[in-house]
N, C-alpha and C positions, 0 to 999 in steps of 0.2 A: 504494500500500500504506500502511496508515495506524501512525501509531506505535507502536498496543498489538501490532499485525499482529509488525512487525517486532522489538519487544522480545520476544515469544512466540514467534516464531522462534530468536531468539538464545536464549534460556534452554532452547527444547530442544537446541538444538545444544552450549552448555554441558554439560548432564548427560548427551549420548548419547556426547560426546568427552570430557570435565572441563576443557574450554576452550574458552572465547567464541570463535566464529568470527567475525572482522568481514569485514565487505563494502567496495568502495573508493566508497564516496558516505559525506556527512559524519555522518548520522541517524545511521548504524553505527559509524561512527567517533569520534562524540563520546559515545557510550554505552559506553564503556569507563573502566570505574572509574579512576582515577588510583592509582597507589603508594601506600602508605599512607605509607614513606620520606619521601617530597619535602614533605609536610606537617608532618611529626614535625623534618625538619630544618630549617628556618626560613632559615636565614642558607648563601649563598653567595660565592664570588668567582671576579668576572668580568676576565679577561684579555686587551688586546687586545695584538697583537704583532704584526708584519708588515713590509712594507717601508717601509711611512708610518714607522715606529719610525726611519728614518735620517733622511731632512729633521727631524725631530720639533719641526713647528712647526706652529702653526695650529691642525692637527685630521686626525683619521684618516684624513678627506676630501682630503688634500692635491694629490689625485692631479687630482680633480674639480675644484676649487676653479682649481687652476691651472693647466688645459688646458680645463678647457671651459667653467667660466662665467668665466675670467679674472679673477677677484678682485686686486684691485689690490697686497691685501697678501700677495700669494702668488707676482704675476709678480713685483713688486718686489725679494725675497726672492730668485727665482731672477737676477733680471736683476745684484743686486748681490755674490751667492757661486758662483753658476757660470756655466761659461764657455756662449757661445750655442748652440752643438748639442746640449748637455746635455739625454737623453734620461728620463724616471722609470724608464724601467728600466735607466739605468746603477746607478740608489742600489742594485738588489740586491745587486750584489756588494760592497756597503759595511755588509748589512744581516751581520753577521761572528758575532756572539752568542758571542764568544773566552770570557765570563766566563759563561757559562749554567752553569749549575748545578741538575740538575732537582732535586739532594736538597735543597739548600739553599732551592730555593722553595720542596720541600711542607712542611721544620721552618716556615718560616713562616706558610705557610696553614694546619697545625697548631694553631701557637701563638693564630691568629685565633680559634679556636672553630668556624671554616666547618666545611660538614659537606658542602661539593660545591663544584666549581672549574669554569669556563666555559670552556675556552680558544676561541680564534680559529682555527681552521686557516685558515679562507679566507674571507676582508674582501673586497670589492665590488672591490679593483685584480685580488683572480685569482688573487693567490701563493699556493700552497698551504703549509703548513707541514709536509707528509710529502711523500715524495715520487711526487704524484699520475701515474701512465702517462697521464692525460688533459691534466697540465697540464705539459707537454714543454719544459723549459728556464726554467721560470718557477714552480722550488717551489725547497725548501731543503734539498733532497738534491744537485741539480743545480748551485743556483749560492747563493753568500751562507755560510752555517753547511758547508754539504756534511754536514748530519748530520739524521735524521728527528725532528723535537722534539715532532712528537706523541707520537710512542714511547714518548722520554725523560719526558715527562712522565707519559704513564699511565703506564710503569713506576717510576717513583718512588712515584708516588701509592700502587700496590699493593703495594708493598717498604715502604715506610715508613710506612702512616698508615690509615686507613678512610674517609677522604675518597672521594668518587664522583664518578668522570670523566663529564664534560661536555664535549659540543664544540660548538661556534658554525661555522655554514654558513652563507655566501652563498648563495642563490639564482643570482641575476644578475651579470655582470661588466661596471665600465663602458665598456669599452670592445674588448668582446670581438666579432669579425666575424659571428660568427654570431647572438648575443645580438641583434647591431644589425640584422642580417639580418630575425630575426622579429619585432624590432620593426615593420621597416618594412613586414612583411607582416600589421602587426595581428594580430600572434599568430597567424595559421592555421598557418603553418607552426612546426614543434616539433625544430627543428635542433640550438639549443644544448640544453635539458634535455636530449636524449636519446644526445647525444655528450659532455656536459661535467656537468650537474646529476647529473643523476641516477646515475650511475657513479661518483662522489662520494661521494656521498652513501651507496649501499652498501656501494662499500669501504673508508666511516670504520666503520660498524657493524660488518660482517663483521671486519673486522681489527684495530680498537682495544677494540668493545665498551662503548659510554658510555653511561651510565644517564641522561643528559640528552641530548638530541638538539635545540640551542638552535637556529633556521633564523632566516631576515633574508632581506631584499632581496629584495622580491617585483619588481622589474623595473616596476611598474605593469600585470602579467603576473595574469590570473585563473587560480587554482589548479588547472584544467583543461589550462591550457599546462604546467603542473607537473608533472602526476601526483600531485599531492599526496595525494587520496585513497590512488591506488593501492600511492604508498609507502609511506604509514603501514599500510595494510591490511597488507602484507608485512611492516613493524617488528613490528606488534601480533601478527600468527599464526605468524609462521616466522623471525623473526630470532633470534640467540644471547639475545639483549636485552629479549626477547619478553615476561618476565615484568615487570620493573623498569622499563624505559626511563620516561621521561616528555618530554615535546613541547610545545612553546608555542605559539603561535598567528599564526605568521607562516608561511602556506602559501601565498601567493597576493592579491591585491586584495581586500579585502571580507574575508578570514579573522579578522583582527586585532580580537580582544575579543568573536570570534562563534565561531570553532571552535579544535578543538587541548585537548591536557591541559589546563592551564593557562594564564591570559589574561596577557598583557604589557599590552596597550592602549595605549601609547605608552612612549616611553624616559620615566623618572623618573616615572613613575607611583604618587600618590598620592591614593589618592580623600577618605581622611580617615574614612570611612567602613565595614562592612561589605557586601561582594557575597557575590551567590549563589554565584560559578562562584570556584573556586582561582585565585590572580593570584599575579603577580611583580612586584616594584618594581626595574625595571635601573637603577641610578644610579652617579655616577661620582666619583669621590673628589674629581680635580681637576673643578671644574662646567664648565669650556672644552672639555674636547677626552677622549675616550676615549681615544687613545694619550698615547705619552708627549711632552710639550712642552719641550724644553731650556731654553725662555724663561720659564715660566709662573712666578709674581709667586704670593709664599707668600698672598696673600690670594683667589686662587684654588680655594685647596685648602680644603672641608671641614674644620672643627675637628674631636676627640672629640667634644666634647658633641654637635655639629649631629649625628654618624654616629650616635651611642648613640640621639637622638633619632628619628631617622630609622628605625632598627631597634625601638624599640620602636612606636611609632606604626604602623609597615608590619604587626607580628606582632599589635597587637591588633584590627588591621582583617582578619585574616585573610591574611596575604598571606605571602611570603617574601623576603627581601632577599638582591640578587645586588648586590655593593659593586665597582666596576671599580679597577682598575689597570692601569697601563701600562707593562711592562718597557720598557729603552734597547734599541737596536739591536745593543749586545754583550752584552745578558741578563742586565744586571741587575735587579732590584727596588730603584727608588732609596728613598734614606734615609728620605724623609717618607711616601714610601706602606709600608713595612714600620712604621717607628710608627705608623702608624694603626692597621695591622692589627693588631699585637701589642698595643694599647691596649685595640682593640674587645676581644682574649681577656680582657684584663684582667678585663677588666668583667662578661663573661661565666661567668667561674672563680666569680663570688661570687654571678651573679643570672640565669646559667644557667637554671635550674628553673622562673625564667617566664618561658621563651622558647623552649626544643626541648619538643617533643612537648606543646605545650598546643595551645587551642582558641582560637577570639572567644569572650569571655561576652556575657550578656545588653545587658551595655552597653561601649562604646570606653572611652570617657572619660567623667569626671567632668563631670557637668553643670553643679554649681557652683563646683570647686576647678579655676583651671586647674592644664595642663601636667602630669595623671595621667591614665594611661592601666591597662587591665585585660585581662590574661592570666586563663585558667581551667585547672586542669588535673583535667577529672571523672573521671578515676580515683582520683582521691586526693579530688577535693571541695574544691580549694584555689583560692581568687582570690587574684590576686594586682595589689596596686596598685603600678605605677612612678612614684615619683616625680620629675621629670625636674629639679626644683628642692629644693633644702631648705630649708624654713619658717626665717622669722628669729625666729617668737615662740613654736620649739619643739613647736610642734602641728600637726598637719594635719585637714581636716575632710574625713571619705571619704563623698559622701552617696548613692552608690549601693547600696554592700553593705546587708544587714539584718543585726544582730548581733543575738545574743542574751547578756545576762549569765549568767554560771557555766558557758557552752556555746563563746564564742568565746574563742579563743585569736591575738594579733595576734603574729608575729616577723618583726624586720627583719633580712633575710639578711645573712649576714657578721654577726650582733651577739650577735642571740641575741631573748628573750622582751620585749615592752614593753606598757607597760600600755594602757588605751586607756576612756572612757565613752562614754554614747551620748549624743545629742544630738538636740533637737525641733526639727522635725517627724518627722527618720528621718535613719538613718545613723550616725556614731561620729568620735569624735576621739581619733588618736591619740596619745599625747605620747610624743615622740620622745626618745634621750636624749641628754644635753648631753652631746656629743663634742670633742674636741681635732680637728685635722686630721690629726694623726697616728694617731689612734684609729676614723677613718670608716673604716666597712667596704671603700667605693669613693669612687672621686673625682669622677662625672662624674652619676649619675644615683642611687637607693635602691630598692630595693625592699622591699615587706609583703606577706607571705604571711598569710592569711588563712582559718582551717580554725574549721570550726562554723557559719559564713557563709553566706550564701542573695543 
């Protein structure tokens, strides 16, 4: 059946019901418009939390690392803090979350500016984070919190704030009998999804409701072992979530930056450029390890400025940024990742407006000036230039925009109106005004808003 076949199918099926029926093959399934939401809201945070959160050394991987490929600095570690029967599923019952506080994370992701939250229920060891009937003595209802923090969490989220719950889904477990089962049977056989995935996976939707549905861990498993199609089919036409949700593109081997709402394409993903298809940039505050690390060396971590930078760069290539953090094992948000966050708001409070609900313009960045990047927002007709540095000789030269005299109007947010001429061959310079540092609108990056402009 060829494409126009099957788009002319779906649009009569649209107007004879008033909703797209999708099919469980990808043609149908990646023809479905995206949220208009998930674009308008630019900026995320991503949460990993788990039983890795108790060793919290190394990387999220810990589990991997140092049961199956042996890594030197991982047996070392256990060989010199615990005793030798020391099993990784003893750490659950250490994994305690005594200081969790689900109001006090969402004032935080609040204050960030985020406009959507990623959490983990269940990372590649298994543990679930509610308490799954499929994952029987190895979630955090059972053993560790003894309390359901998915729950906690969405219901914070909807008591407190407008932020939109997201959750993060393993696929595969590493070290799960049955998983290893169909490994070894090259995938023919379909054991684990159909007694552990996929039962998962509907009753996070069915019972929590989260308008992101973040998936991972394709097993080296093709999205046929998955169901992948067939699940999303069921999200897209029959779930609670049916309207809203959005999906990324880890459904299987070979899905990744080829099917799914929106692309991830790898972790920290930065093309620098504009794409055709909606993306995501996952990145991680500390650059070592997605969970939290007890040991990690403050040069580890992400400055403001590199975050500020990294958020605008990601939004004027079109994409959105999901920013990680790693709670401790007793729930808290430590001290340098909640400054960061509340920094990132900072920044946002004043330069906001070119960053939610705008578009890519005609151009990223400035060709000739570096380290200026460009938002548009065409319902207003505004460009907007970030300036990721501030000129020492009080001017900047923008040479993409066309200004016109007695028709553009240039303001730098947070200040107010500043002057600006034009300059040959094309473009304008704007003279910025001599500020105190007390008096900068923001500390980390500028913006100029831009109306009359082309």
């Amino acid at each position: 059946m060829g494409v126009l076949t099957v788009s002319l199918l779906l649009s009569m099926l649209f107007i004879s019901t008033g909703r797209a029926k999708y099919e469980p093959n990808w043609l149908s399934i990646d023809s479905r418009p995206l949220p208009e939401w998930y674009d308008q809201a630019k900026f995320g945070i991503f949460i990993h939390w788990g039983v890795f959160s108790v060793p919290s050394f190394g990387s999220e991987w810990f589990w991997w690392y140092w049961q199956k490929e042996k890594r030197e600095l991982y047996v070392d570690f256990m060989q010199r803090n615990y005793p030798p029967n020391f099993q990784y599923q003893d750490f659950a019952s250490q994994f305690t979350a005594e200081f969790f506080n689900a109001k006090e994370w969402t004032d935080i992701f609040v204050s960030s500016g985020a406009k959507y939250i990623v959490l983990t229920t269940k990372h590649h060891e298994g543990f679930t984070l509610w308490g799954s009937k499929n994952s029987w003595n190895w979630n955090a209802v059972d053993i560790g919190p003894k309390r359901d923090l998915v729950d906690e969490v969405a219901s914070a989220l909807r008591a407190n704030s407008d932020l939109r719950l997201g959750l993060y889904h393993s696929l595969f477990e590493w070290f799960n009998p049955l998983f290893e089962l169909d490994a070894a049977n090259v995938f023919t056989t379909q054991y684990f999804p159909n007694s552990k995935t996929l039962p998962e996976l509907y009753e996070l939707i069915v019972k929590y409701k989260p308008e992101v549905l973040w998936s991972d861990g394709d097993g080296d498993a093709p999205d046929k072992y998955w169901n992948s199609t067939g699940f999303l089919a069921w999200l897209y036409n029959d779930s609670p979530v049916r309207d809203t949700v959005v999906t990324n593109d880890r459904w299987g081997s070979g899905s990744i930056c080829t099917h799914g709402g929106y692309y991830t394409c790898a972790d920290r993903y930065q093309p620098g450029h504009l794409l055709k298809h909606k993306w995501e940039n996952c990145m991680t505050i500390d650059t070592k390890s997605w969970g939290y690390r007890r040991n990690a060396p403050l040069k580890d971590y992400l400055t403001i400025e590199q975050l500020v930078s990294t958020l605008v760069e990601t939004v004027s290539c079109g994409g959105n940024l999901l920013m990680n953090i790693g709670p401790t094992h007793d729930g808290r948000i430590a001290p340098i990742f909640e400054e960061r966050l509340r920094q990132v708001g900072q920044w946002l409070t004043i330069n906001g407006e070119s960053i939610y609900n705008t578009t890519a313009w005609r151009a990223q960045n400035d060709t000739v000036t570096p380290n200026v990047w460009y938002t548009f927002r065409p319902q207003e007709k505004s460009i907007f230039a970030i300036l990721l540095e501030w000129p020492n000789n009080g001017s900047v030269i923008l040479n993409e925009p066309v200004a016109t005299q007695g028709k553009t109007q240039v303001v730098l947010l947070g200040h107010g109106a500043v002057q600006w001429e034009p300059v040959k061959p094309g473009g304008l310079r704007v003279l910025l005004p001599q500020l105190s540092f007390s008096q900068m609108p923001c500390q980390w990056a500028w913006t100029l808003r831009l109306a009359g402009a082309t």
